[in-house]
Every structure is written in structure tokens, then in C-alpha cells.
C-alpha positions as CSV (number, residue, x, y, z in Angstrom):
1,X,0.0,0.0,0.0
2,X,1.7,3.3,-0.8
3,X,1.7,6.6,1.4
4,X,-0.9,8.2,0.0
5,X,-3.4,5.3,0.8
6,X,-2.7,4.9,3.8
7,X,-2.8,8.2,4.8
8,X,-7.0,7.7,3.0
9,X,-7.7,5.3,5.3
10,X,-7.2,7.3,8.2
11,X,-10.0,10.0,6.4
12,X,-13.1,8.6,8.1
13,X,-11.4,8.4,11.7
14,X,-10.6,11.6,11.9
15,X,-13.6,13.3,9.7
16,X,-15.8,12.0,13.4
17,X,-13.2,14.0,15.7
18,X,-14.9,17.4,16.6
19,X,-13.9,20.3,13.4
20,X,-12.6,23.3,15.7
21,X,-9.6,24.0,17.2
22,X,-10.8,21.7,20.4
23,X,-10.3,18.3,18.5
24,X,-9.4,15.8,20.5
25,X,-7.5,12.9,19.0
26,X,-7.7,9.4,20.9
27,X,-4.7,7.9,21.8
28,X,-4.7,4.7,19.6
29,X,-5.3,7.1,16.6
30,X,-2.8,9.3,17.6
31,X,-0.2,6.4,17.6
32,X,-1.3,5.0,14.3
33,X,-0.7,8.4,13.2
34,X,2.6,9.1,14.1
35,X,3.6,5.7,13.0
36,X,1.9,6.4,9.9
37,X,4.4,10.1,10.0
38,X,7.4,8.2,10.6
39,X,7.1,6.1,7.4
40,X,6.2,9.1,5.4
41,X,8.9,11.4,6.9
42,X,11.6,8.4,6.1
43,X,10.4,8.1,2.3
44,X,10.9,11.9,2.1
45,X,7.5,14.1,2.7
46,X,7.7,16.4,5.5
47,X,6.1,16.6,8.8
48,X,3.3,19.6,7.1
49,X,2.3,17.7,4.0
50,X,1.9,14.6,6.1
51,X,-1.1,16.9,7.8
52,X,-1.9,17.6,4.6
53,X,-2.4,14.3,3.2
54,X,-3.9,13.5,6.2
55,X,-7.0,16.8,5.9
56,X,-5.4,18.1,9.6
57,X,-5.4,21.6,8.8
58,X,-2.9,22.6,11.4
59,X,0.7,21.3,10.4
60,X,1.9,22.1,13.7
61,X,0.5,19.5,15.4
62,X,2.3,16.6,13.8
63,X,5.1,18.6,14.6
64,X,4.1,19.0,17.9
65,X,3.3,15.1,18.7
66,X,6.7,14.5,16.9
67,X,8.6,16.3,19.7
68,X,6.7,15.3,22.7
69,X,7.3,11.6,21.2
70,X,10.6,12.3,21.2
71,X,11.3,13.6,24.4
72,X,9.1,10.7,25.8
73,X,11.9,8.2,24.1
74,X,14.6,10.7,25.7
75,X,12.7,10.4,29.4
76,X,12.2,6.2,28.8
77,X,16.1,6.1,27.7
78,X,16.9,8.0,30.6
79,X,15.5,5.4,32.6
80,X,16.4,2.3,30.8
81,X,18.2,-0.4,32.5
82,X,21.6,-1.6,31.5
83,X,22.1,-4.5,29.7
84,X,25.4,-5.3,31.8
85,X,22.7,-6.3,34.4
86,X,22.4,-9.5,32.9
87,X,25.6,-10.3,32.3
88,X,27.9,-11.8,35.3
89,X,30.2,-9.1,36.0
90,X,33.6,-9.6,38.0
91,X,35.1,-7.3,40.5
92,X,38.9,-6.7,40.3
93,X,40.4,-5.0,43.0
94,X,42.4,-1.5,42.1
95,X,45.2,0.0,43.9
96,X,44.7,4.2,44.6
97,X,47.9,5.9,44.8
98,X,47.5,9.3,47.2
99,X,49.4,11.9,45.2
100,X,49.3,15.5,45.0
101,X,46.5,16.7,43.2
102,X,47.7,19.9,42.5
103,X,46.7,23.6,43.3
104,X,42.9,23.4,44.5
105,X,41.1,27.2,43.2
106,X,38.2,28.1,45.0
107,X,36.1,30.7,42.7
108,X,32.9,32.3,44.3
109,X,29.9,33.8,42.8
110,X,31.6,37.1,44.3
111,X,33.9,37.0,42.2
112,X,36.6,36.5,45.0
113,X,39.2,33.6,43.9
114,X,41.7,31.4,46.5
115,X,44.4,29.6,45.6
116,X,46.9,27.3,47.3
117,X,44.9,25.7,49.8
118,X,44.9,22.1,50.7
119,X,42.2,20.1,50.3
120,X,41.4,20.0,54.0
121,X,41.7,23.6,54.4
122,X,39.4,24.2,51.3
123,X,36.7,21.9,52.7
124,X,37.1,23.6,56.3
125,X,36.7,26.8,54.4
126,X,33.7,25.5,52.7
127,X,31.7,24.6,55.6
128,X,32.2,27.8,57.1
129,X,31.0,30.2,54.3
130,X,27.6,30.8,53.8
């Protein structure tokens, strides 16, 4: 079936959403939809003729429900578990060397800048500012 066809098919769905700028679009539709986008954006037609082709007269939208899709995958990737967890992972034991770490700078939003303090002195400092 090409493009074009099925974008027809989704006609008589949408013709029985309300015709003002209050439409609401049910979430199964809205899915089918933007699967529907996805294939037509990857074969080259972009996001507003897909609105087009589908009689939405506001382009935006698709472009809308493309971003919130997206960040939704961002947010779910976020969360995503790793797939280390299923694989048996050994623990190898590492040797730390204490060494000098150099010349510690301490910068405030003041604008005032310290240098050459230890790192013990710099966290006393730090729990004594405000």
C-alpha cells in the first residue's frame, strides 16, 4: 500500500473528531498516526504535507506530537536499564595511589578567587561560608 493510501484510510477516523480547534485525537489514533508520520517522513515528505495528506489543517500538530514523542523516548532512555545487568560481572580489585592533586582554586559567585589551599583547608573553608 503506498503513502498516499494509507494516509486515505485514516479519512473517516478523523472526519468523526470534533472540526474546531478543540479536536481531540484518541490515543490509539494518535499512535497509528505518528507511525503512519514516521514512514512518510523516512520516504521523504515532511512533517506539514503529512497533515496535509492526512486533511489536519494545522501542520503544527504533527510537529508537535513528533517532539513530545521524542522527548518521551529521551525520558524512557533516561530510565532504561543496563544490559550489563544480565551479564555476570567480575570485580577486580584497584590500587589508589594518594598523590598531589595539584593547586585546588576556589572561585565564588563574588567574584573572589583562593588559591593554594589544601584540600582539607578548602573543605574547612567550605563549611564555614555561607
Amino acid at each position: 500500500m503506498k503513502i498516499a493510501d494509507e494516509a486515505a484510510t485514516f479519512h473517516p477516523e478523523i472526519l468523526r473528531l470534533r472540526t474546531d480547534k478543540a479536536r481531540r485525537y484518541p490515543a490509539e489514533l494518535k499512535r497509528r498516526i505518528l507511525e503512519w508520520v514516521s514512514r512518510a517522513m523516512a520516504s521523504g515528505i515532511n512533517a506539514e504535507d503529512c497533515a496535509r495528506m492526512l486533511g489536519i489543517t494545522r501542520g503544527t500538530r504533527i510537529t508537535k506530537w513528533l517532539q513530545a514523542a521524542d522527548k518521551k523516548k529521551a525520558r524512557a532512555s533516561i530510565f532504561a536499564t543496563s544490559s550489563l545487568e544480565d551479564e555476570a560481572v567480575t570485580l577486580v580489585p584497584v590500587a589508589v595511589e594518594a598523590g598531589d592533586i595539584g593547586q585546588l582554586v576556589l572561585l565564588t559567585p563574588g567574584g573572589h578567587r583562593i588559591e593554594g589551599l589544601s584540600f582539607v583547608q578548602l573543605r574547612e573553608l567550605l563549611t564555614v561560608l555561607p
